[in-house]
C-alpha atoms as an extended CHARMM CRD file, in Angstrom:
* protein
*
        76  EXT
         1         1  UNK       CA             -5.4160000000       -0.1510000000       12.2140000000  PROA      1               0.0000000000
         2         2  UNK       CA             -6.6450000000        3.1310000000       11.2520000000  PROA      2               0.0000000000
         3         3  UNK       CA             -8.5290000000        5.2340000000       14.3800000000  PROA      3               0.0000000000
         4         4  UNK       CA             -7.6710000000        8.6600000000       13.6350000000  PROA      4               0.0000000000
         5         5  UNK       CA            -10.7400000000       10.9520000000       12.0950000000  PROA      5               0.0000000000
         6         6  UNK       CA            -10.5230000000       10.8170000000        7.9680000000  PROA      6               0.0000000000
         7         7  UNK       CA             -9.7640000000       14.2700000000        8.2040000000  PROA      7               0.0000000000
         8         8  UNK       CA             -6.3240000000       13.2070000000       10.0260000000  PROA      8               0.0000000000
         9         9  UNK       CA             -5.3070000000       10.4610000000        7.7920000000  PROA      9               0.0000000000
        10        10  UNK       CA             -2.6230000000       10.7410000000        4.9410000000  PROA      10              0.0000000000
        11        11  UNK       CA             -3.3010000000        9.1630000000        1.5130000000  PROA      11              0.0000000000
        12        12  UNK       CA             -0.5810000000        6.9480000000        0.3360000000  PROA      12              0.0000000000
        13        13  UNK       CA             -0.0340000000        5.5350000000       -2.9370000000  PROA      13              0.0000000000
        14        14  UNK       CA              2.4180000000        2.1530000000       -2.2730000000  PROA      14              0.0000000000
        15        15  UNK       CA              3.8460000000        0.8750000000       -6.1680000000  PROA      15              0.0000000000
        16        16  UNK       CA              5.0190000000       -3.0480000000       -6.1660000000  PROA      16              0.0000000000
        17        17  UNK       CA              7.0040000000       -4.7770000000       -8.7900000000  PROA      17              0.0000000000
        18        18  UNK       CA              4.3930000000       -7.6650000000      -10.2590000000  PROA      18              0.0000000000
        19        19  UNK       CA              1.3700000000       -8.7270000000      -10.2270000000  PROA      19              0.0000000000
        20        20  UNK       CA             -0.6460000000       -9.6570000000       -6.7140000000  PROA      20              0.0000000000
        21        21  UNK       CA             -3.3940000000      -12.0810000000       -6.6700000000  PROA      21              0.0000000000
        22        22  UNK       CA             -6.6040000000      -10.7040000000       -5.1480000000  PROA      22              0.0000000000
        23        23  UNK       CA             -6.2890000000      -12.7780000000       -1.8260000000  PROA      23              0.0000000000
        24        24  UNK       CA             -3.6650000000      -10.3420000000       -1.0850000000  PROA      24              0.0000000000
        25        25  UNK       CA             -6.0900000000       -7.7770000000       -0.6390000000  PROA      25              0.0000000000
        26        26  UNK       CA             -6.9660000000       -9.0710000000        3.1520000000  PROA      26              0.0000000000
        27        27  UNK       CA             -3.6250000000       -8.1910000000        4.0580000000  PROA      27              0.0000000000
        28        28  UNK       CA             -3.7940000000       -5.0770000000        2.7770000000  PROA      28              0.0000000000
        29        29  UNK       CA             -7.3170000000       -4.3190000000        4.3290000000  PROA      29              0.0000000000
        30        30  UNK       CA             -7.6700000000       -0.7570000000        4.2560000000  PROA      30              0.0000000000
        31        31  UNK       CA             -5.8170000000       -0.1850000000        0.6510000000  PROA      31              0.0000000000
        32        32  UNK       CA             -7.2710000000       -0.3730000000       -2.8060000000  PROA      32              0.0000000000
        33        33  UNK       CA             -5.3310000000       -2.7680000000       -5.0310000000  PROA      33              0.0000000000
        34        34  UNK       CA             -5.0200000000       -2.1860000000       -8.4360000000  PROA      34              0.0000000000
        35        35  UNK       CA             -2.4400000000       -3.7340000000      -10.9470000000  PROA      35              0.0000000000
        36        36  UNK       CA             -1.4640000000       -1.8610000000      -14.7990000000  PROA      36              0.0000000000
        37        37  UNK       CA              0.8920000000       -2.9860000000      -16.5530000000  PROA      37              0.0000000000
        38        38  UNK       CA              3.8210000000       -0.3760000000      -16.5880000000  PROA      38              0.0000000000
        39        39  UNK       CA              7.4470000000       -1.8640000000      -17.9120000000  PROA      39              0.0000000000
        40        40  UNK       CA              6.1020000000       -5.1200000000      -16.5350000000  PROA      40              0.0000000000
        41        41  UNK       CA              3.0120000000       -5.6980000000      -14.0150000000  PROA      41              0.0000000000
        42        42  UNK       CA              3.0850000000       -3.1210000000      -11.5880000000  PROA      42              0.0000000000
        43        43  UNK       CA              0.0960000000       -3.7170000000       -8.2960000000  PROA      43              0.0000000000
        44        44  UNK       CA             -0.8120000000       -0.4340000000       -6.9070000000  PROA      44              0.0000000000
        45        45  UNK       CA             -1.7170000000       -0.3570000000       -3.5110000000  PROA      45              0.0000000000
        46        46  UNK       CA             -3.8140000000        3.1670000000       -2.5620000000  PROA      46              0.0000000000
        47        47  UNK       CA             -5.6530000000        4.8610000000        0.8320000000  PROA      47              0.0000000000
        48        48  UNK       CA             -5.3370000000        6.3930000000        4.0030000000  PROA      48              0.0000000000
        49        49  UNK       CA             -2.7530000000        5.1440000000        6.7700000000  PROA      49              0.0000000000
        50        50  UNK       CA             -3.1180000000        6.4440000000       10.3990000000  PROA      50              0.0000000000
        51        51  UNK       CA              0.4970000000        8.0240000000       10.6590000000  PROA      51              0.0000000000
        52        52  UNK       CA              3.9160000000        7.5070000000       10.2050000000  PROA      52              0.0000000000
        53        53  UNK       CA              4.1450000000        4.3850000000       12.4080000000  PROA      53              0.0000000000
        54        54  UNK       CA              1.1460000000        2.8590000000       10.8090000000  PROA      54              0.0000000000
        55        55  UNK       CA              3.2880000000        3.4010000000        7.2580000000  PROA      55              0.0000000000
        56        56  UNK       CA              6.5580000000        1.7530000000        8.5730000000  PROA      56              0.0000000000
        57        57  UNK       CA              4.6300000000       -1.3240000000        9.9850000000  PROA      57              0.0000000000
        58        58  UNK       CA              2.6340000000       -1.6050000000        6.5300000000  PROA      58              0.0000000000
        59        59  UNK       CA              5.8770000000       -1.1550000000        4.9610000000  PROA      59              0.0000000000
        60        60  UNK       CA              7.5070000000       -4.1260000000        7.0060000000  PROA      60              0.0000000000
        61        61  UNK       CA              5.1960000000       -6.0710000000        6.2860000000  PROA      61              0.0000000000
        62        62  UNK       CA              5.3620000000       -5.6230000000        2.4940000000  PROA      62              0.0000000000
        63        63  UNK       CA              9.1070000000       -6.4220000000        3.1570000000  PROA      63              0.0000000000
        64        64  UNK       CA              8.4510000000       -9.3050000000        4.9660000000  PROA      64              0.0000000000
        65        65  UNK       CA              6.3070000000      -10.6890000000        2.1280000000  PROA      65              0.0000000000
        66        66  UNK       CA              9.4350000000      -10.1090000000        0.5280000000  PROA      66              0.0000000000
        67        67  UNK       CA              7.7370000000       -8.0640000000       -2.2450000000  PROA      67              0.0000000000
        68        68  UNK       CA              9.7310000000       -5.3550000000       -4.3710000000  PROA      68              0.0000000000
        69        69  UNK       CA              8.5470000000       -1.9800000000       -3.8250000000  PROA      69              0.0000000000
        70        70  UNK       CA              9.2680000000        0.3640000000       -6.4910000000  PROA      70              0.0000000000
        71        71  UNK       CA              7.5760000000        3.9890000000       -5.0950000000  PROA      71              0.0000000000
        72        72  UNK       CA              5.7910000000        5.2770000000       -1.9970000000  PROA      72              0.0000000000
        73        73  UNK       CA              3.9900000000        8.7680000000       -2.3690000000  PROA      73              0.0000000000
        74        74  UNK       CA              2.0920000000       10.8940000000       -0.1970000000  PROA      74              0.0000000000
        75        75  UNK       CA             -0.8560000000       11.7110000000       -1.8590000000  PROA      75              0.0000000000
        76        76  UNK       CA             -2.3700000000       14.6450000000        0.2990000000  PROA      76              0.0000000000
């Protein structure tokens, strides 16, 4: 997914509503996965996505999981 230099990557900080077993974490390859507890479980998903189309596809695909996403911040 990710083929630009580090240099030219964003850091992206994805928040989800509840808490994601670790299997998730192939899906989310590239991402560190973290869940805190935060009103309720929060999982944290955090790291460097190649651009803006790489973001909406990871973003579909957190949609299409049907998960609740609560924030997305650029970290840089």
């Amino acid at each position: 997914m990710i083929n630009k230099p580090t240099s030219d990557l964003h850091r992206y900080q994805i928040k989800l509503e509840g808490r994601l077993d670790h299997c998730w974490a192939e899906w989310f390859e590239n991402l560190t996965m973290t869940t805190h507890l935060q009103n309720g479980e929060i999982t944290t998903l955090t790291g460097p996505v190649a651009d803006q189309a790489a973001l909406r596809g990871l973003l579909n695909q957190i949609w299409d999981f049907n998960l609740a996403i609560i924030a997305v911040t650029r970290l840089d």
